[in-house]
C-alpha positions, -999 to 999 in steps of 0.1 A, spaced: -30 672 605 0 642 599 26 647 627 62 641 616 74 619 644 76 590 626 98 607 599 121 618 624 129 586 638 137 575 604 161 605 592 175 603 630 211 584 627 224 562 655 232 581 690 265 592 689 285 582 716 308 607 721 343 589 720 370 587 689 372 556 666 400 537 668 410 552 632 404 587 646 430 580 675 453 565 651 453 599 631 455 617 662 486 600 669 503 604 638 496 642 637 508 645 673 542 658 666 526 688 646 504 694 670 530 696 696 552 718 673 523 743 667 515 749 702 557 758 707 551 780 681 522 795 697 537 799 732 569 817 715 545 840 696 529 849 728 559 858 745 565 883 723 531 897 716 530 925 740 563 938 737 588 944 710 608 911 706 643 909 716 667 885 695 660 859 715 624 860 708 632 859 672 656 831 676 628 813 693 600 819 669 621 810 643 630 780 656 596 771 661 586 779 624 614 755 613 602 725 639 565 729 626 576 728 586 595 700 595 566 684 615 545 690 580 569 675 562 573 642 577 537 639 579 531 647 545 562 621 535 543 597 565 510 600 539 525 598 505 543 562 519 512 550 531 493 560 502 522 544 480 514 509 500 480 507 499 
């Protein structure tokens, strides 16, 4: 009988360490402002879940919509610059 031990130590990649690369931060960062515009989105579409939605409620989530296409669009115009530069 072999034993696979030793093969397993081989395949086995370096502990991971449980914390963000600096590079992942840095994309965190840049995304923030769409993250933070989905999550206002979210809150205004759970306001009005569980009841019918008065106008304001509309007004709200429409809002919303409009700050997270925004939010996609400067980030998409944030990447095609970058990528332009590089």
């Amino acid at each position: 009988m072999t034993t696979i031990a030793a093969l397993h130590a081989a395949v086995t990649a370096a502990p991971y360490d449980g914390e963000p690369t600096a590079a992942e931060l840095d994309a965190i960062d840049r995304e923030m402002p769409l993250i933070q515009a989905d999550i206002v989105l979210l809150d205004a579409e759970i306001m009005a879940i569980d009841r019918t939605p008065t106008e304001l409620d509309e007004r709200r989530i429409r809002r919303a919509r409009r700050r997270v296409l925004a939010a996609r669009r400067a980030l998409a115009n944030l990447t095609a610059a970058a990528g332009e530069v590089a």
